[in-house]
C-alpha positions as CSV (number, residue, x, y, z in Angstrom):
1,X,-11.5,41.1,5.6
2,X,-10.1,39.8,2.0
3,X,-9.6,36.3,0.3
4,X,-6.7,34.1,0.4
5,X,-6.3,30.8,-1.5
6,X,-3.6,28.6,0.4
7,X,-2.7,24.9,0.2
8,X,-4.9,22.6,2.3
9,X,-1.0,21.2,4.0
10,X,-1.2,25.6,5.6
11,X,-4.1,25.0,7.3
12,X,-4.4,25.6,10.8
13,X,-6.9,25.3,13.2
14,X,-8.6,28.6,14.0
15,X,-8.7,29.6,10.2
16,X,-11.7,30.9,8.5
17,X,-13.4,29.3,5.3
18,X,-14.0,32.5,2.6
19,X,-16.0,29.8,0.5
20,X,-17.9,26.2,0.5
21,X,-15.7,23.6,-0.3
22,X,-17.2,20.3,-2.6
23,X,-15.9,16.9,-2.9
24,X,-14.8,16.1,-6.9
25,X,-18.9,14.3,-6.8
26,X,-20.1,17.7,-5.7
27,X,-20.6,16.4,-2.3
28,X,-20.6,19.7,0.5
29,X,-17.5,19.4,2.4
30,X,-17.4,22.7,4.6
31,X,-19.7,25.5,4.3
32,X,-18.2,29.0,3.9
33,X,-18.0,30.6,7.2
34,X,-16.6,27.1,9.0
35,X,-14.0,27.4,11.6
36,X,-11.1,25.3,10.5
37,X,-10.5,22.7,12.9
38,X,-7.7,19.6,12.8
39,X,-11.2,17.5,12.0
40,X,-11.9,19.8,9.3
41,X,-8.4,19.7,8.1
42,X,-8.5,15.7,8.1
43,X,-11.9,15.8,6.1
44,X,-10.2,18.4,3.2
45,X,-7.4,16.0,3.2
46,X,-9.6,12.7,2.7
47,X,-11.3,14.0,0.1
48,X,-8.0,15.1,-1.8
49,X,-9.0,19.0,-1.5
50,X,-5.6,20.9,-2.2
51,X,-6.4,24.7,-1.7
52,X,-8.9,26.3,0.2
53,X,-9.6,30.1,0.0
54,X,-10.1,31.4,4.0
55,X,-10.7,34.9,5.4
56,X,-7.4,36.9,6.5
57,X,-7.4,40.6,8.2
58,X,-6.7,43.1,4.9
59,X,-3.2,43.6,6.5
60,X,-2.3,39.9,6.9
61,X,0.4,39.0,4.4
62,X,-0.6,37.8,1.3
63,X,1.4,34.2,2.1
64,X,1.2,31.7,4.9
65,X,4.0,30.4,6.0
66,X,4.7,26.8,5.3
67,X,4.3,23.9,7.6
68,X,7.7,23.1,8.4
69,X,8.0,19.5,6.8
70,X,8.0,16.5,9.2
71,X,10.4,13.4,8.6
72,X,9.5,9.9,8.5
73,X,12.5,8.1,10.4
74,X,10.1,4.6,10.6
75,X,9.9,4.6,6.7
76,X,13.6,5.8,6.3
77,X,14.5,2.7,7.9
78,X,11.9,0.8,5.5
79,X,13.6,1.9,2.6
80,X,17.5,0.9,3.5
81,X,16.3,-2.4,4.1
82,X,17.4,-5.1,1.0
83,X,13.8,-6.2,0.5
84,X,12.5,-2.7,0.4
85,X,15.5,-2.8,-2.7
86,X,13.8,-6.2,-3.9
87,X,10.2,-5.1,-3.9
88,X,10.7,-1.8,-5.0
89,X,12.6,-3.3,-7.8
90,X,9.6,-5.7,-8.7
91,X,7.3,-3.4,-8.8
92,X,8.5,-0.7,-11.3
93,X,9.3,-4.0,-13.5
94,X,5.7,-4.9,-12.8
95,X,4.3,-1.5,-13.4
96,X,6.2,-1.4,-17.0
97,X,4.6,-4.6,-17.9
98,X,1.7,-3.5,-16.5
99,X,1.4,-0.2,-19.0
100,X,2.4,-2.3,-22.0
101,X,0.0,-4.8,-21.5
102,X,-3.0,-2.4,-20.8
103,X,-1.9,-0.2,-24.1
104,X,-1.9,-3.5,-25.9
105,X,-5.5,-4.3,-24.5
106,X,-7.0,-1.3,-25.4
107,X,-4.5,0.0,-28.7
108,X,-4.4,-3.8,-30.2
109,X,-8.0,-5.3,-28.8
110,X,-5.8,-8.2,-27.5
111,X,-7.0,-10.5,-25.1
112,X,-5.8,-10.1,-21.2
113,X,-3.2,-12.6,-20.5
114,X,-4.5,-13.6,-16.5
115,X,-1.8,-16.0,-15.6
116,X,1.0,-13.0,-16.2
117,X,-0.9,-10.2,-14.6
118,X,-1.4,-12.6,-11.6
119,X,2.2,-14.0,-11.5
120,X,3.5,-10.3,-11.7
121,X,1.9,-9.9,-8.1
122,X,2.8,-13.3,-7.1
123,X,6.6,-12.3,-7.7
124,X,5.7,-9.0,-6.0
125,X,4.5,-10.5,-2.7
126,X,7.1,-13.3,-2.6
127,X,9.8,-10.2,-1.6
128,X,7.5,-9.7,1.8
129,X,7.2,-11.1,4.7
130,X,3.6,-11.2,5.0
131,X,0.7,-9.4,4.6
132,X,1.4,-6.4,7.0
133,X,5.0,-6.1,5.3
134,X,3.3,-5.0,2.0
135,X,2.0,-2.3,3.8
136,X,5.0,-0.7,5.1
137,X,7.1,-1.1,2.1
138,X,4.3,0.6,0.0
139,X,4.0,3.6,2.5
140,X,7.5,3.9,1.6
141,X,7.0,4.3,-1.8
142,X,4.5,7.1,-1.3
143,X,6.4,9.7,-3.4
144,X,5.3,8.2,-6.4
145,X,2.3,9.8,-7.9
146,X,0.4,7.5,-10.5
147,X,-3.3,7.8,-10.9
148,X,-3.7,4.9,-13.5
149,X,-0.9,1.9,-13.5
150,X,1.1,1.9,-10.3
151,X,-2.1,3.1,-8.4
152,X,-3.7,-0.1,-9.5
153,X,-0.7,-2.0,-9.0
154,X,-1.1,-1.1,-5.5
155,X,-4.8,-1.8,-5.2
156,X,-4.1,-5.2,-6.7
157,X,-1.8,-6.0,-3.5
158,X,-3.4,-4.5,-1.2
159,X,-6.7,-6.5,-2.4
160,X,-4.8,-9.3,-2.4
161,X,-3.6,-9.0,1.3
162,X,-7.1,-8.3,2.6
163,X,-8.6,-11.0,0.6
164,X,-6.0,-13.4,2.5
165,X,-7.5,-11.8,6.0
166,X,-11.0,-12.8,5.3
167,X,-10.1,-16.2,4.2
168,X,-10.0,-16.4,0.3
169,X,-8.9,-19.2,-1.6
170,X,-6.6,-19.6,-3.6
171,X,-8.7,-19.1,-6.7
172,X,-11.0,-16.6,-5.1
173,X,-7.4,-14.8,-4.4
174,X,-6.1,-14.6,-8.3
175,X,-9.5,-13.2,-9.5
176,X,-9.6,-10.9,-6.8
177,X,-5.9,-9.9,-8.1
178,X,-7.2,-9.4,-11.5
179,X,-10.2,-7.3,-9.9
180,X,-7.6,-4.9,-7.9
181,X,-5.2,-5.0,-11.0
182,X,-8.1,-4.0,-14.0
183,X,-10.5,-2.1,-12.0
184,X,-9.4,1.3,-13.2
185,X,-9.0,0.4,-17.1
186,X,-12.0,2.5,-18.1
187,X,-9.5,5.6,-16.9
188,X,-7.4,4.9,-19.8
189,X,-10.4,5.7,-22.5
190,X,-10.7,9.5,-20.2
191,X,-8.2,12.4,-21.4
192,X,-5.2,12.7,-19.3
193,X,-5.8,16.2,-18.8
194,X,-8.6,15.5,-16.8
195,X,-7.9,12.4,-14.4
196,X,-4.9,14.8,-13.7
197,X,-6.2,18.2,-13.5
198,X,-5.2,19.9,-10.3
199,X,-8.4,22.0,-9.8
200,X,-12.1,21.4,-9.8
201,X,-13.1,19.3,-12.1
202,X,-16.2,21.4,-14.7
203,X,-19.2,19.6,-14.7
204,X,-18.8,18.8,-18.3
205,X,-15.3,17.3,-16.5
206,X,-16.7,15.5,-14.0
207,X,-19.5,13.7,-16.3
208,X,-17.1,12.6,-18.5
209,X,-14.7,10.7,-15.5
210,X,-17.9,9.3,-13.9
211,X,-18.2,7.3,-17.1
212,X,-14.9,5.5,-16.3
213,X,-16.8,2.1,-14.5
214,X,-19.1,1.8,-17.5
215,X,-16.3,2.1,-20.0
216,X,-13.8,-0.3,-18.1
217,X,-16.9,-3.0,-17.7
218,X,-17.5,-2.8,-21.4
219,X,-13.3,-3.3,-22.1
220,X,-13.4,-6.2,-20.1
221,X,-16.9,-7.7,-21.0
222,X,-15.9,-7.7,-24.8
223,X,-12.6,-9.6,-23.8
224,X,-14.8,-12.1,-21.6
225,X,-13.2,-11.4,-18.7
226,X,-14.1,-13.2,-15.3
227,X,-17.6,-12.2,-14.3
228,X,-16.4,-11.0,-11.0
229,X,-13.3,-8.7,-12.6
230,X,-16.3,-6.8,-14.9
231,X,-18.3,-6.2,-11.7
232,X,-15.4,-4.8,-9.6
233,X,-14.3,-2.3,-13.0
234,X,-18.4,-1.2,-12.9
235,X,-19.0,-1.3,-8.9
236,X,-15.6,-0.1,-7.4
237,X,-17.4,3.4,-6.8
238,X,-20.8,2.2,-5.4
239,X,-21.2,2.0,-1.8
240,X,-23.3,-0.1,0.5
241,X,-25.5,3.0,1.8
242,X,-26.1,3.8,-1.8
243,X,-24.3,6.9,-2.2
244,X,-22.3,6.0,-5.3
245,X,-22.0,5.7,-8.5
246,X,-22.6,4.8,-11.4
247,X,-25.9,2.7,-10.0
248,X,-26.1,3.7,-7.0
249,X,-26.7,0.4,-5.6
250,X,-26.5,-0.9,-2.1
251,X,-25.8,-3.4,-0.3
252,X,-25.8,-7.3,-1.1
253,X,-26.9,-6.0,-4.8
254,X,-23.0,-5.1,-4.9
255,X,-20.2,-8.0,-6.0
256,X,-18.2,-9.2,-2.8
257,X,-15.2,-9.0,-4.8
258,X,-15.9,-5.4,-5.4
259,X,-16.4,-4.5,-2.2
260,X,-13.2,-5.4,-1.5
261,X,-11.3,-3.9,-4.6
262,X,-13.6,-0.5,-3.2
263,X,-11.8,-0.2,0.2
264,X,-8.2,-1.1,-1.3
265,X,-9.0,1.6,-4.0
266,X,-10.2,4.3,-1.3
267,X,-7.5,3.7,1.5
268,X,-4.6,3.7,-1.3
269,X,-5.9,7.0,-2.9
270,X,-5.7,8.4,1.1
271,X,-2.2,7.1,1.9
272,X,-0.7,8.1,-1.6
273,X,1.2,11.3,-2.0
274,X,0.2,14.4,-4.3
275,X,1.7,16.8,-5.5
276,X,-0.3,19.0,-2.9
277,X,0.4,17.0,0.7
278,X,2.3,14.2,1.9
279,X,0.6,10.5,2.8
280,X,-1.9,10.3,5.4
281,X,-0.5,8.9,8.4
282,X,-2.8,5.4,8.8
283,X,-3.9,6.2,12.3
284,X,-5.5,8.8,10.3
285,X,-7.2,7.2,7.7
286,X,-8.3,4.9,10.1
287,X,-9.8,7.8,12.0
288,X,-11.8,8.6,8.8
289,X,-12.7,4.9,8.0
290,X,-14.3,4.7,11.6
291,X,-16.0,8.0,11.1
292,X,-17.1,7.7,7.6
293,X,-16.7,4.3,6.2
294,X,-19.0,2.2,8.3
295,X,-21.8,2.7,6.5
296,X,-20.1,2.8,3.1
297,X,-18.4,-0.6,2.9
298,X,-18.7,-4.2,3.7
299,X,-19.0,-4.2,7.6
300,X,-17.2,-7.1,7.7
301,X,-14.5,-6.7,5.1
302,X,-13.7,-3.1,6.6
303,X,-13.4,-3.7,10.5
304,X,-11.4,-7.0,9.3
305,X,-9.3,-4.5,7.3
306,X,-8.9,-1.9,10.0
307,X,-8.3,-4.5,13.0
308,X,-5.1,-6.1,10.6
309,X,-3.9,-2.9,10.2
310,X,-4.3,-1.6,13.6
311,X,-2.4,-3.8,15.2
312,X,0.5,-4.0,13.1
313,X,1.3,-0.7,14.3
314,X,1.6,-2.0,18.4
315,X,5.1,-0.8,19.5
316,X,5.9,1.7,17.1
317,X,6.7,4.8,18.2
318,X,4.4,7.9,17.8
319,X,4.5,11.8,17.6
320,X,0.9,13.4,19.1
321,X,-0.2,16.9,17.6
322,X,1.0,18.3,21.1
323,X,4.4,17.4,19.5
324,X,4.8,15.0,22.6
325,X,6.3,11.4,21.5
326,X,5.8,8.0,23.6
327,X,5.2,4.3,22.5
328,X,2.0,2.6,21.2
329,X,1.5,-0.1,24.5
330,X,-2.2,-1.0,24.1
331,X,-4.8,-0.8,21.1
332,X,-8.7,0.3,22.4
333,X,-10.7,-2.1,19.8
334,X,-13.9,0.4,20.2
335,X,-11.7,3.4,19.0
336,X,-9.0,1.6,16.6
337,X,-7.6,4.8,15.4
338,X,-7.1,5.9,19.6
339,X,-4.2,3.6,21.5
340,X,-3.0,3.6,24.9
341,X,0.3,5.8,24.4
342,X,3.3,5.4,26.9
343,X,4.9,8.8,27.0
344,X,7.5,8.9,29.9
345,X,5.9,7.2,32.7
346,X,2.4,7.8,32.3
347,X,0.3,6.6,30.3
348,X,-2.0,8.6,27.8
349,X,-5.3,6.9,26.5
350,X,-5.9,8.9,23.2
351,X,-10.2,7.5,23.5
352,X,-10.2,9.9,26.6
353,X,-7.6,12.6,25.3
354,X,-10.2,14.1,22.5
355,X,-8.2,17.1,21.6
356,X,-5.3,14.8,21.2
357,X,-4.2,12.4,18.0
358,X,-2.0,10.6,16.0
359,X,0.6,12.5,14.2
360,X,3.3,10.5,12.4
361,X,4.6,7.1,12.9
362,X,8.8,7.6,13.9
């Protein structure tokens, strides 16, 4: 038997893992030895993991084949549509205004202008129809691949958008904005070469991007920003179990606008694209927020996440991993990331069908 390194996206079930694989915290994925499953593959993919070395016979060829690529006909559509046009159009203006404003910030020392960050994701919003349309036109735009300004663009709306589910005001809505939109800042004080370094991060590496909350709450508690905006830039990586960073508190000890800037920050890293594999489809990252995220986040804020999100998707049409393609006719609200699917003329109830799943949205 010899060692072959492959992409995570050449996976296929049945594979064997030549070595344990970590998470960027050093967190045990797999253990060398695992049998690659589509779980396992879903797991490597939530946690960004981009090669993998595996066990091959010493006369298997020394390349995989590629996955054939899959098209995305639902977010084809998406993107011909004139407010696709619009809102793709607001954003890269925002996102420009965005970069000079953080460079001045951090370059100049001058003071964050609120009322224009918030009014650049006011004029963002105001080219959707509502909360759920945000999400489709930014899982169009998943072929952009920024770690820094459009990434926190993104969390900004999509912090905004959950904020509206669970009832925010008005004013609770704008700080929560400025939460979404500044939660990252520290990133800009961490070399480039290491927020986007393709491998595993050293030690020495991943000590110095751990520092990232600290150094954004310090930015924005010099500039006397809103109490709850220097929370979310220190707490956006703690957990409720108490598995994060950099305090590794839990629970109520965490900011509530935090815990919501934490879930937009986590589900918009899944669903962006890398250089190394295409989006997630959302049935799976709900999968892994159901599996995984229960005891990480906000009960509350994450089911009320999931549940909006879930159902926009009631309709649409689906491809399963058996390749077989049929309707969304029913959600199961004990297994959100498992519908009813109508294939033909029976009906296939993915929370009984465990060997079956979610492929793509057509």
């Amino acid at each position: 038997m010899k060692r072959l390194r492959i992409l995570t996206s050449q996976a296929t079930p049945g594979m064997l893992a030549a070595d344990d694989v970590f998470t960027e915290n050093n967190q045990l994925i797999i253990s060398a030895g695992t049998t690659i499953t589509d779980k396992v593959i879903t797991r490597l993919k939530f946690y960004s993991i981009h090669q993998i070395s595996i066990f091959v016979e010493d006369n298997a060829p020394d390349r995989p084949k590629a996955a054939p690529l899959k098209t995305e006909p639902y977010s084809e559509k998406i993107k011909k549509s004139k407010e696709f046009k619009a809102f793709k159009s607001s954003l890269t203006r925002s996102e420009e205004h965005f970069r000079g404003h953080l460079a001045d910030i951090i370059d100049k020392n001058e003071k964050v202008n609120e009322d224009e960050l918030i009014q650049d994701i006011s004029s963002i919003m105001s080219t959707a129809r509502n909360g759920m349309h945000v999400f489709d036109m930014l899982h169009s735009m998943r072929d952009h691949d920024d770690e820094t300004y459009l990434h926190s663009l993104n969390v900004a709306l999509i912090s905004n958008v959950l904020g509206r589910w669970l009832h925010f005001t008005q004013r609770e809505l704008d700080t929560l904005t400025l939460c979404g939109l500044l939660h990252d800042i520290g990133k800009l004080m961490i070399p480039q070469e290491i927020i986007r370094k393709p491998s595993r991060l050293t030690d020495s590496e991943y000590t110095t991007i751990r520092t990232h909350p600290v150094r954004g709450f310090n930015i924005l508690r010099a500039q006397n920003a809103n109490i709850h905006v220097q929370m979310s830039a220190m707490m956006h990586h703690e957990r409720c179990d108490g598995s994060g960073y950099p305090m590794g508190i839990k629970g109520d000890q965490i900011d509530r606008f935090a815990k919501v800037v934490m879930i937009a920050d986590v589900y918009e890293a899944m669903t962006a694209a890398r250089v190394y594999r295409g989006p997630l489809c959302p049935f799976e990252v709900i999968s892994i927020f159901e599996s995984e995220g229960l005891s990480k986040y906000d009960t509350r804020y994450v089911m009320t996440f999931l549940e909006h999100i879930n159902q926009t998707y009631l309709h649409n049409n689906v491809r399963l991993n058996d390749q077989s393609e049929g309707s969304i006719v029913m959600m199961n609200r004990t297994s959100l990331s498992r519908p009813v699917i109508q294939i033909g003329d029976r009906f296939v109830d993915l929370s009984r069908e465990p060997d079956l799943y979610i492929e793509a949205i057509l």
